[in-house]
C-alpha positions as a Markdown table, in Angstrom:
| # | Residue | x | y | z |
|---|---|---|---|---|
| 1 | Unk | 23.6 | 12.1 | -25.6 |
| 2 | Unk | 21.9 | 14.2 | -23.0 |
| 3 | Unk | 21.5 | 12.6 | -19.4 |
| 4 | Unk | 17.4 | 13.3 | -17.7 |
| 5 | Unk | 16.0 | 13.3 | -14.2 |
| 6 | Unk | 13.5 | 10.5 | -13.8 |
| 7 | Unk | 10.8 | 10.3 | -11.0 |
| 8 | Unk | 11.7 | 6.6 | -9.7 |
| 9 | Unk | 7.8 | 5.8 | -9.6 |
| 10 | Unk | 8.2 | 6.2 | -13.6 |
| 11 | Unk | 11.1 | 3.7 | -13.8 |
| 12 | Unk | 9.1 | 1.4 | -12.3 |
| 13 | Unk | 9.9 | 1.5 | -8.3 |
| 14 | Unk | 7.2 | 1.3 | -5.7 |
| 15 | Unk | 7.8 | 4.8 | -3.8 |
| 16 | Unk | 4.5 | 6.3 | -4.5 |
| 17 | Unk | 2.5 | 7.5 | -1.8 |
| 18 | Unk | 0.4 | 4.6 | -2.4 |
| 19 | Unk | 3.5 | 2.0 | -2.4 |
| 20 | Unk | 3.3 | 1.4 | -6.2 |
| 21 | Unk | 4.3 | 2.9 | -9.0 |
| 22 | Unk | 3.6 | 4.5 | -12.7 |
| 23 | Unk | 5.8 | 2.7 | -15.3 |
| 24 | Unk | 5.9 | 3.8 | -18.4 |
| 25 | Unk | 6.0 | 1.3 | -20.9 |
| 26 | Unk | 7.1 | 2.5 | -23.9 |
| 27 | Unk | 10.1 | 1.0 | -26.4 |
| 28 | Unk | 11.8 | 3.8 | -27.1 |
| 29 | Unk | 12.3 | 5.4 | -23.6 |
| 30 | Unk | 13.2 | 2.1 | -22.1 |
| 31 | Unk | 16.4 | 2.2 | -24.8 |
| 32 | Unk | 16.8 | 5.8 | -23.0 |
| 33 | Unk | 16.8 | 4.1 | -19.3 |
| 34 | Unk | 18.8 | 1.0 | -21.0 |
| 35 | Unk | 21.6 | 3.4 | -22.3 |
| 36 | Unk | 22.2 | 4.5 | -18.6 |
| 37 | Unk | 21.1 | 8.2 | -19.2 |
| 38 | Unk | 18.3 | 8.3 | -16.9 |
| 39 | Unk | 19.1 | 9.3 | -13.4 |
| 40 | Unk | 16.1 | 8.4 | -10.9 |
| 41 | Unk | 15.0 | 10.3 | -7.9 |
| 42 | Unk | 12.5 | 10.4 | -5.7 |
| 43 | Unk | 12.4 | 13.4 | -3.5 |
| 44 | Unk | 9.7 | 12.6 | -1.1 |
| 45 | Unk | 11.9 | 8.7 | -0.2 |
| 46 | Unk | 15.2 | 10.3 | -0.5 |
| 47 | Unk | 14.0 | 13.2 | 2.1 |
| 48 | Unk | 12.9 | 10.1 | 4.6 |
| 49 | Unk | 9.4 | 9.8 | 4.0 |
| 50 | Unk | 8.3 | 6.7 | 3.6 |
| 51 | Unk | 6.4 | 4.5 | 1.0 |
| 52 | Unk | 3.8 | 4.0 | 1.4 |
| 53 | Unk | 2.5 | 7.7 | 3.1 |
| 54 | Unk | -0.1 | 9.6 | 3.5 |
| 55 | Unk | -1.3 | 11.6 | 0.3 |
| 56 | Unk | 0.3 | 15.2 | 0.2 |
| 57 | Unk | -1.2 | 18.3 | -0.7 |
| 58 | Unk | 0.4 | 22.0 | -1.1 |
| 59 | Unk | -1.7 | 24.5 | 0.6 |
| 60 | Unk | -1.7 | 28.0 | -0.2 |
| 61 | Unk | -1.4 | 30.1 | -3.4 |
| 62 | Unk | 1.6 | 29.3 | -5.1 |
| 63 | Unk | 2.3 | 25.5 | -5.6 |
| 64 | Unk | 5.9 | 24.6 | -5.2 |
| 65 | Unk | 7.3 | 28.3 | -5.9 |
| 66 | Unk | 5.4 | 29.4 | -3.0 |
| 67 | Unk | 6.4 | 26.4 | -0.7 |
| 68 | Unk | 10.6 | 27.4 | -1.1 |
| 69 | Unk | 9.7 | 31.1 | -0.5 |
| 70 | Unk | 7.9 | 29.9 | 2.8 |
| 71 | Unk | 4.3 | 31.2 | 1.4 |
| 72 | Unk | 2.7 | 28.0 | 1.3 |
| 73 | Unk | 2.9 | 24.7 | 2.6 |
| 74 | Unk | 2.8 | 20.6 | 2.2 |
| 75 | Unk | 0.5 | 18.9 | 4.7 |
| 76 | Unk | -0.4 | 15.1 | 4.6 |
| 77 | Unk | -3.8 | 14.4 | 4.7 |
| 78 | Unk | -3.8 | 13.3 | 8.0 |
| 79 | Unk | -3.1 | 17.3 | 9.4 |
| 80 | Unk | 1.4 | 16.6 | 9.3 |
| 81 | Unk | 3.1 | 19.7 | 8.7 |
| 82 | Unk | 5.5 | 18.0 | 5.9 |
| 83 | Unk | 7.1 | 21.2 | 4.1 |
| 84 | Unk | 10.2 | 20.3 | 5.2 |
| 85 | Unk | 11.3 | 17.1 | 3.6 |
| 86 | Unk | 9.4 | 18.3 | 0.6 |
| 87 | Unk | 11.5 | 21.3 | 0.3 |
| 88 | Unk | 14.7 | 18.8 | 1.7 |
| 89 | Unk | 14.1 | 16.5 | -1.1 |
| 90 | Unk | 14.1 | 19.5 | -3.9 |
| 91 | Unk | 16.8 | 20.3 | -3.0 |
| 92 | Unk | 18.3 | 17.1 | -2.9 |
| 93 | Unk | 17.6 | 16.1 | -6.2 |
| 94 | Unk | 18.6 | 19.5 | -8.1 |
| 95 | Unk | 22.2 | 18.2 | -6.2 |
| 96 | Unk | 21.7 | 15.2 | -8.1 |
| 97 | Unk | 20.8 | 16.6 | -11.3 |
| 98 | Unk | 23.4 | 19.1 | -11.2 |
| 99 | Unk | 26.3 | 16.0 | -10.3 |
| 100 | Unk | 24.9 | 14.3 | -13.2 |
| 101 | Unk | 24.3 | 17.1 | -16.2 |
| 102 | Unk | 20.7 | 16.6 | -16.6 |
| 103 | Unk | 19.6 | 18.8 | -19.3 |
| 104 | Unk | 15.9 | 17.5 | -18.6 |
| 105 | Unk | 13.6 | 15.9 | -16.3 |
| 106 | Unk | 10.8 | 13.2 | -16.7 |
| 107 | Unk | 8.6 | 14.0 | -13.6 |
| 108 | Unk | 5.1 | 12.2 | -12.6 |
| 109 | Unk | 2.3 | 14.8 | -13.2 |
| 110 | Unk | 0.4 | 16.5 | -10.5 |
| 111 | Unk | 2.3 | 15.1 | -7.9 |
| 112 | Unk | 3.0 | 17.9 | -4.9 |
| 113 | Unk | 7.0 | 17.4 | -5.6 |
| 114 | Unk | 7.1 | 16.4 | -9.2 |
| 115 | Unk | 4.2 | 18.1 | -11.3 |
| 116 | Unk | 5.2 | 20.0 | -13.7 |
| 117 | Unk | 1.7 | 21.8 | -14.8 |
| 118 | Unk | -0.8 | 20.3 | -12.6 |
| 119 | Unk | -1.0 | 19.7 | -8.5 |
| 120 | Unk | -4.1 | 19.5 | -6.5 |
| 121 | Unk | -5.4 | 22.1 | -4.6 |
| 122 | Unk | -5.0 | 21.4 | -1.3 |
| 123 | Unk | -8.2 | 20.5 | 0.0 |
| 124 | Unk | -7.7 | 16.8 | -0.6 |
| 125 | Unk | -11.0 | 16.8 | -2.5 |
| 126 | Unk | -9.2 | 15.3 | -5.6 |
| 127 | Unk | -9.3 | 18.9 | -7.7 |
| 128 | Unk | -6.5 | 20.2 | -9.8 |
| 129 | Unk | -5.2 | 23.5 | -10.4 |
| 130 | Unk | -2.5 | 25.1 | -12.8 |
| 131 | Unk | 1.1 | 24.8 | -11.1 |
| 132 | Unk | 4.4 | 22.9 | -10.2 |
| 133 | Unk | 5.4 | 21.1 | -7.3 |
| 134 | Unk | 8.4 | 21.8 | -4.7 |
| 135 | Unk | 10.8 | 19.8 | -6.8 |
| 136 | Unk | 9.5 | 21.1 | -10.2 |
| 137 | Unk | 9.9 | 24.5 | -9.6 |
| 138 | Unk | 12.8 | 24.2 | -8.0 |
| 139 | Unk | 14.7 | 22.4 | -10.9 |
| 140 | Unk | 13.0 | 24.9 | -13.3 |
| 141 | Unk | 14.0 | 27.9 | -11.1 |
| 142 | Unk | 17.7 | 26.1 | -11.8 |
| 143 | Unk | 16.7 | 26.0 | -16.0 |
| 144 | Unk | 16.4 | 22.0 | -16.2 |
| 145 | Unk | 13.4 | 21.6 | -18.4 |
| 146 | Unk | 10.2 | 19.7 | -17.0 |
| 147 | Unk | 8.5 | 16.8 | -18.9 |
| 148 | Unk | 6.1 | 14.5 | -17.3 |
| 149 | Unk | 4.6 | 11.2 | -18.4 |
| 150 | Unk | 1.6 | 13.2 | -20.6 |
| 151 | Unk | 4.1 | 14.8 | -22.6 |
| 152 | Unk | 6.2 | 11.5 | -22.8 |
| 153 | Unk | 6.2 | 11.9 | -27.0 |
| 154 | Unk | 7.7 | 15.9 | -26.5 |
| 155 | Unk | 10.2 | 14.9 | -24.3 |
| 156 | Unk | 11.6 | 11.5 | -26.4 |
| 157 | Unk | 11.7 | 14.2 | -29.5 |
| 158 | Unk | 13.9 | 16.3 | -27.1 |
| 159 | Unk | 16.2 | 13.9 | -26.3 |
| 160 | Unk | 16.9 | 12.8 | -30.2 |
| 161 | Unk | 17.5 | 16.8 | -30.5 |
């Protein structure tokens, strides 16, 4: 069976900015994360940010494409310049998915690294636009394919494929 990326936050792990975390609870991909296929990352903590942080937003037109092509960038909310453990930690964790032979990844939605089809705008006033995040569109760029937890039923259908 097929090994996937896993956001830690969705294993369970408090490494969201927030210090918590976004379980998912759900029978059949716990038997996935029991069988040892899941490989967890988080590449905001593995970069050396911390958790708990400041929230993080991508400004600029882009979303994470445009952060690795140096066209837009990740700022906290407090005014830090973090682009570069955002782009770091993608980088990071396509080395880990590539050690590993993830054909997939499980990534928590409209987070600045990890969203796969949502992130926030950049203006920290809680609105969302259509993109990916650093890490997303980097693994995509490197043709792992992106799940998050809203498409948890897609994803479980592609790992019995």
């Amino acid at each position: 069976m097929k090994k996937f990326l896993l956001s830690t936050c969705l294993a369970g792990e408090n490494v969201r900015y927030d210090g918590g975390n976004n379980k998912i609870e759900n029978a059949a991909f716990q038997r996935l994360v029991d069988a040892g296929l899941a490989v967890t990352a988080c590449p905001e903590v593995d970069a050396g940010l911390s958790a708990p942080r400041r929230p993080c937003e991508i400004k600029g037109e882009g979303g994470g494409c445009a952060v690795l092509e140096g066209r837009a960038e990740v700022y906290g909310d407090d005014g830090q310049h973090l682009t570069e453990p955002f782009v770091k930690g993608a980088h990071m964790t396509l080395a880990k998915a590539r050690e590993n032979g993830c054909a997939a990844a499980l990534l928590k939605h409209r987070s600045p690294s990890c969203g796969s089809t949502l992130i926030y705008d950049g203006t920290f006033s809680g609105v969302k636009i259509i993109g990916k995040g650093v890490t997303a569109a980097l693994l995509a760029a490197n043709g792992i394919r992106l799940f998050s937890e809203e498409t948890l039923e897609e994803f479980l259908k592609y790992m019995e494929e």
